[in-house]
N, C-alpha and C positions, 0 to 999 in steps of 0.2 A: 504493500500500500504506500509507502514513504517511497521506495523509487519510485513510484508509476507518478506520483504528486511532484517529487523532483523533475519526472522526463519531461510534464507536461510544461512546466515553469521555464526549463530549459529552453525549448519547443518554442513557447511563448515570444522569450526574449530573443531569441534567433529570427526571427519575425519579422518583429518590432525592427531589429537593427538592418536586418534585408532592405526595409522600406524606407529607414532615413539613409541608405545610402543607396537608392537604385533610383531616386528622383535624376532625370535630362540624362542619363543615357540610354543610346538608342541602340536598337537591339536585342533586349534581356527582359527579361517580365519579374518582378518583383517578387509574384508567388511561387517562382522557381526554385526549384532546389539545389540548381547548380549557382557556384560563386560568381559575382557579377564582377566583370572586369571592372579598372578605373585606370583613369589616367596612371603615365610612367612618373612624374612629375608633381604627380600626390605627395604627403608628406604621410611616413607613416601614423604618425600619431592622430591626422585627421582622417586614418583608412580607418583606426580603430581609436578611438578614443577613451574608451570604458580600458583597454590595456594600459594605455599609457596612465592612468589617475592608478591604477592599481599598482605597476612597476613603481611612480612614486609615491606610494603608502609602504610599500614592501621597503623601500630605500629608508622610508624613515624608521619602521619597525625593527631594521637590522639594528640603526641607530641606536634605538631606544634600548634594545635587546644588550648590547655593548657597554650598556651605562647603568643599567637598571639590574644586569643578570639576566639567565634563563628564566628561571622558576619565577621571579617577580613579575617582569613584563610579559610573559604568558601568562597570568594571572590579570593580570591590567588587562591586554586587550580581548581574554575572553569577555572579562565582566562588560567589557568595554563596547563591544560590537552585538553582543549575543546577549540574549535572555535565558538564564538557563532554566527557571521554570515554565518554557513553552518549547513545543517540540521544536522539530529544524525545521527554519521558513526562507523562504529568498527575500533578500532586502532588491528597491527598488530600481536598483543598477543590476539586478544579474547577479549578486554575490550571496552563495548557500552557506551558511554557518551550521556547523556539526559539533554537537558535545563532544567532548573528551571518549575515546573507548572507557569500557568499565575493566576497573582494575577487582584484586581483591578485596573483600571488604574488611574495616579494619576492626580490629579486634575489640568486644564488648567495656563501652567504659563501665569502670568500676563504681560503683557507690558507695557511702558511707556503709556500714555494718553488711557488707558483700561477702560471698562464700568464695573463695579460689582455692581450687584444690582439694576442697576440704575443709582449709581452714580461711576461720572470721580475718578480714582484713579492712581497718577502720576507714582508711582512707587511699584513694589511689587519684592517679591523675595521667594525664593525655599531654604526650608532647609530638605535634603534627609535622611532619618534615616533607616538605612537598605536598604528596596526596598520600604517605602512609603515618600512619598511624604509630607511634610506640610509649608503650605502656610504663610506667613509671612504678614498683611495687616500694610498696613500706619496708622499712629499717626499723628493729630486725627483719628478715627474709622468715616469710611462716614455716617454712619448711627447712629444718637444720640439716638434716640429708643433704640438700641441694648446696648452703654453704659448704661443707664439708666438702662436696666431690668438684666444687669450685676450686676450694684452694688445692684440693689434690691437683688439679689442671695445672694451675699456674705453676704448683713445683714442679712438677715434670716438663712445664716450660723453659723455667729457670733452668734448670739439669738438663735440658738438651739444649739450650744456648751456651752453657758452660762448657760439654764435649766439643762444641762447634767450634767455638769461639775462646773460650778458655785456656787455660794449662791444658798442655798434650803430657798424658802420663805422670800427674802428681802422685807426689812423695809424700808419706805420712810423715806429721807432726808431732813432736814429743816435748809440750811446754814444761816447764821448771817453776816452780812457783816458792817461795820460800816463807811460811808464814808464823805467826804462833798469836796466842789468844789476847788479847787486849780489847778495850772499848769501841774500836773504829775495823776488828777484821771482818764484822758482818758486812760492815758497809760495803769495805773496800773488795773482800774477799766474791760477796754478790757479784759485784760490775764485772768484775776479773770471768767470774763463771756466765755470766750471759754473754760476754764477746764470744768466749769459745764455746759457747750454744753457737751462734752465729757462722764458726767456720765451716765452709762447704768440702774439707779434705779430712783424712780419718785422720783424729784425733785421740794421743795419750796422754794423763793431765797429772803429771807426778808433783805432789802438794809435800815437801818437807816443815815439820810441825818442831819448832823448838821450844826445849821446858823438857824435853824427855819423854814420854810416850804419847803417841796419838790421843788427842781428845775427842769424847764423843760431841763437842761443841763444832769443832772443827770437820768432823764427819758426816754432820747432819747436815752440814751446808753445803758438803760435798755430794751428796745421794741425792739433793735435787737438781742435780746438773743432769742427770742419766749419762753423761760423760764414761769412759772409761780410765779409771783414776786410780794412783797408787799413792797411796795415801802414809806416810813412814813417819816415826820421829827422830826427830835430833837432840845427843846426851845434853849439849850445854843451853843453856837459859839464856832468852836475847835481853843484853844490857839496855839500860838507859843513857849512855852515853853514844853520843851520832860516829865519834870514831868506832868505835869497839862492836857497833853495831854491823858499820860495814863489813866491819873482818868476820864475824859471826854468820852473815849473810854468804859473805865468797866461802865459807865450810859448808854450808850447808849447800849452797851451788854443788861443790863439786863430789858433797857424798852423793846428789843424787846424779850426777856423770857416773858414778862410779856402777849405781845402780844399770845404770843402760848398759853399761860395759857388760855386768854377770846377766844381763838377761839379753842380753846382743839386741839390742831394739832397732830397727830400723825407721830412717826417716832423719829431721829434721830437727834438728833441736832450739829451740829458742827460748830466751829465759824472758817470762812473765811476771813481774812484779804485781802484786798485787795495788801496789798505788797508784801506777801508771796506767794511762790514758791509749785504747789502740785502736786503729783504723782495722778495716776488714780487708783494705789493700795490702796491707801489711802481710798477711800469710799468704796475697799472689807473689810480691815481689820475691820473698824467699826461695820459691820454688826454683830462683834462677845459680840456688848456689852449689858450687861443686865443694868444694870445701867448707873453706872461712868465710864469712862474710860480716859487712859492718856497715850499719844503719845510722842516719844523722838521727838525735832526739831534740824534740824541743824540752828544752830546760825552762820549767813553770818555777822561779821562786817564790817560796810563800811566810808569814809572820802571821800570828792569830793574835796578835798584841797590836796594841796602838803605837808604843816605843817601835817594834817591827817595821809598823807602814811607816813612821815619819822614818827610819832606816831605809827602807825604798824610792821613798823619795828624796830623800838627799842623794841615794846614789844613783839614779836617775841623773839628777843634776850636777852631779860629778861626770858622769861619763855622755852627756848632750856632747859636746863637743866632737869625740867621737865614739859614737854608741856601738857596745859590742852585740855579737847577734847572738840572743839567748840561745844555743844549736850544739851540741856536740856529737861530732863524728868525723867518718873520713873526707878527707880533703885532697882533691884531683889536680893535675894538672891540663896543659891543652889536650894532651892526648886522650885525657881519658884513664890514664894508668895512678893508684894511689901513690903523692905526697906528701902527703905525711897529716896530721891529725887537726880537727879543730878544736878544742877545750874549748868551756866556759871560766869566764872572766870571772874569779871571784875578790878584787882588788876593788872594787867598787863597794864591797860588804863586808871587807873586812875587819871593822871597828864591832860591829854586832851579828859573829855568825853563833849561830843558836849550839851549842856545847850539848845537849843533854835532849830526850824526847819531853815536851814542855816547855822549854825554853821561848824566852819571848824576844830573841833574834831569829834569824833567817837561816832556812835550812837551807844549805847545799849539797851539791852530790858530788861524788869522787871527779877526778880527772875522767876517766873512761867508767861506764857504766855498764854491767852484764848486760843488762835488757838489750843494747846497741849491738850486741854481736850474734852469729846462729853460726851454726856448727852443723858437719855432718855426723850423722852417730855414727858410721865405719872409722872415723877418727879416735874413737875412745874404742875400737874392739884391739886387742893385744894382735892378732893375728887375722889383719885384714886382708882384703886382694887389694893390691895397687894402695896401701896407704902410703902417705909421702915420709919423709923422713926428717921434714921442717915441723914435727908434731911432739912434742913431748907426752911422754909416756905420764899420765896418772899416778902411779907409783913413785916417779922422779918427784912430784913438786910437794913442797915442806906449805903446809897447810899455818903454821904457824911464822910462814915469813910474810913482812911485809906488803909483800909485792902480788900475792894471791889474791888481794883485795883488786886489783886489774884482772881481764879477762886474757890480756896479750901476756898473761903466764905460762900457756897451752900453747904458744908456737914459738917457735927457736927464729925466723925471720919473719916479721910481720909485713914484710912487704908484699907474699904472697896473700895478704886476705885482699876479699873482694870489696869493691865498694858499691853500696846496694842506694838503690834512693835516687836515684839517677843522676849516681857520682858526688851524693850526700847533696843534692840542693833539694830532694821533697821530702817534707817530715811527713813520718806515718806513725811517730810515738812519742810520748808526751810524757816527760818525769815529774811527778808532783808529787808533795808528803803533804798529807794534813790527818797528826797524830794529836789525839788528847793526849791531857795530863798522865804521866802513869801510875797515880795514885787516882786517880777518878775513877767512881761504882759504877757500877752499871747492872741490868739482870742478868744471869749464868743464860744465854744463846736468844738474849731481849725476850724471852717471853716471862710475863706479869704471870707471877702463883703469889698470892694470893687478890683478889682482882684490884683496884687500884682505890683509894678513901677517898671520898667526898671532901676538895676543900672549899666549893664554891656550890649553893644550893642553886637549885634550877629555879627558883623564882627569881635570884639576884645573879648579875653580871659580875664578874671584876674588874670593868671600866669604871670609872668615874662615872658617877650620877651626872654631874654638870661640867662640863669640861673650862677650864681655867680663860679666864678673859686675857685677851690680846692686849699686850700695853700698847697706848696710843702714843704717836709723835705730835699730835695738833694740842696748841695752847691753846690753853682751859677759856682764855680771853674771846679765841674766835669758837668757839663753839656754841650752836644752836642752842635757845633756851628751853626748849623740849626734852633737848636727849637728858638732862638731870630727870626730868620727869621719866622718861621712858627706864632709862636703866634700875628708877627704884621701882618703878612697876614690875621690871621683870626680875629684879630681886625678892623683890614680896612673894610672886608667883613661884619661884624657885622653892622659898623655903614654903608655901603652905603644900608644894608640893613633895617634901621631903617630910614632913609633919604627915603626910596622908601615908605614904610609903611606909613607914616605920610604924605606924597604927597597925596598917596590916599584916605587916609581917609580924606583931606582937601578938595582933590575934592569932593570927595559924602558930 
């Protein structure tokens, strides 16, 4: 029925146009249905005139189309030329206007208190893109299944970007942690165990525990990591003094080398402090090392004291002039091959460096720091294939000399370690300390037995009922003669309101 109504209008206008162009020539009949000739010397746009007005409508819709977008100015000129609740009709010049074909339809909007799925969903909503439709669901997803096999997707996305893209053939990891019980190892101990949640290579997490045998305090922080973890003690007690500490700390590093050695661990070794700060690019960059290698750190110094910071700040302004870069590690030359080292500056602090854990100067850390170095573990097995013989044997070094407190103890030429960091100018680890007092309480693994006393009632706050008036700068001379009035009116109202207050809580 709609062609046969199109053929006719066609029909029609083919006509109509026969007849305005078949007036004064001779020879042709107008009701013909062959084409009428016309002069050579016509122009065309006066053979056909209804072409030429549509060629430019078409020129400018290209236009519009250019400036507006696809989707917009089709949108424009349908509404534009067409009606669309009436069928397809011919406008006056000959031109048929047709709907859009039908696409699919779009999916049912939701309503308030709506069923999907199964389950009740309060509210949804419609965001229309073109002509389809997409559905917007609530937060949380009613269906926890569906979250769930979501994030399964994405890891297995992440995990085959990783093979693609990633490390080819990474080496397992064997972090060093050195710790023991005080105020602040929950803290620090946590952060430390969720980065290495974080690593995407297998993972062993050997935690040496000083004071003498493992604590179940220290254990229990460890069994929520689900990590694979060897958990040991060490005989001697870590001191309160920051020298004595450090040496305490390099024994305990190296019993647990000692441990990889009798259980021949393969992979990667790197010492994780638990104070310090770590990127997740950090355990890429490693993967590149054959032996030794050596990492820039940034050096965080910190004071929990006031005396501290004004010590910061002075040296700050001691060293403006020329300012050291808080960074330690190796340092390259043009080529690319290690030159030798970069320490931190500690000449700028050294009127108030902090002696003792509590102290209200500034901590700092050794010349070279473990955390900065990774090691391979075929270096510590007695009878490896291909070990070098720039390595000193375990056995060989006196745990009680000085110099153990460095990590360049373990190699007879340090010229062979690697410079990791890309030739120590990117930091991927962060040295910071922030220890309490080592005489401050705390609860045995922060959990409250028995629950905690009442020192503030739930009817009263511990703010201040009225909070203390702002001294003013304006004399008393130029001030309004209202505000006397106003301030004792709202004094008055203060206290009848502090009268009411203290009534009630007498009765309850």
């Amino acid at each position: 029925m709609k062609q046969s109504t199109v053929q006719q209008h066609y029909n029609a206008a083919r006509r109509s146009s026969s007849l305005r162009g078949g007036g004064g020539v001779a020879g042709g009949s107008p009701l013909d249905g062959c084409p009428i000739p016309l002069a050579a010397d016509t122009p065309v746009v006066s053979k056909y005139p209804a072409a030429g007005f549509w060629f430019l409508v078409h020129s400018i819709s290209c236009c519009v189309c250019l400036v507006l977008g696809f989707r917009v100015s089709r949108l424009f000129f349908f509404l534009l030329i067409s009606n669309p609740f009436s069928s397809p009709s011919v406008s006056s010049i000959g031109f048929t206007t047709l709907p859009f074909p039908p696409s699919r339809p779009p999916p049912p909007n939701l309503g308030h208190n709506q069923s999907l799925g199964g389950a009740t969903v309060r509210s949804a909503s419609r965001v229309v893109v073109g002509r389809h439709g997409i559905l917007i669901r609530p937060w949380p997803h009613p269906k926890p299944e569906e979250v769930a096999r979501a994030h399964r997707i994405l890891e297995r996305v992440q995990r085959e970007q990783r093979a693609q893209y990633g490390v080819k053939n990474p080496r397992p990891i064997v972090a060093v942690t050195p710790t023991y019980v005080r105020t602040f190892q929950t803290l620090h101990l946590t952060s430390v165990m969720h980065s290495l949640m974080l690593v995407p290579y297998d993972l062993t997490w050997i935690v040496v525990e000083a004071g003498g045998a493992a604590t179940d305090e220290t254990a229990a922080i460890l069994a929520r990591s689900k990590l694979r973890t060897v958990h040991v003690g060490f005989h001697a007690a870590m001191p309160i003094e920051w020298a004595e500490r450090h040496r305490v700390e390099a024994r305990m590093r190296l019993h647990a080398l000692r441990i990889i050695r009798e259980k021949k661990m393969e992979g990667l070794v790197v010492f994780i402090d638990d104070n310090n700060v770590h990127s997740m690019e950090l355990f890429d960059e490693i993967q590149s090392v054959q032996w030794v290698g050596a990492l820039p750190i940034g050096i965080l110094p910190h004071s929990g004291h006031t005396e501290g910071v004004a010590t910061l700040i002075e040296a700050d302004k001691a060293a403006s002039e020329d300012p050291p870069l808080p960074i330690q590690g190796p340092s390259c030359n043009s080529s690319g091959a290690l030159a030798g080292w970069h320490t931190f500056n500690a000449l700028p602090y050294a009127r108030n460096i902090a002696s003792y854990v509590g102290d209200s100067g500034v901590v700092l850390p050794i010349d070279l720091e473990w955390a900065g170095f990774v090691l391979n573990a075929r270096l510590l097995w007695k009878d490896a294939e291909g070990r070098p013989d720039w390595i000193w044997d375990l056995d060989m070094i006196d745990e009680n000399r000085e110099e153990t407190k460095c990590p360049l103890v373990l190699v007879k030429d340090a010229s062979f370690v690697e410079p990791l960091g890309n030739c120590g100018k990117k930091v991927m680890l962060w040295w910071f300390r922030v220890e309490a007092r080592a005489d401050s309480k705390f609860p045995p693994g922060w959990t409250v037995d028995p629950p905690l006393e009442v020192t503030v009632p739930w009817q009263r706050t511990p703010w201040p009922e009225a909070p203390p008036e702002k001294p003013t700068l304006v004399a008393n001379d130029r001030l309004p003669k209202h505000q006397s009035k106003t301030s004792r009116t709202s004094k008055s109202r203060r206290s009848s309101r502090k009268k009411r207050r203290r009534e009630v809580t007498q009765e309850v």
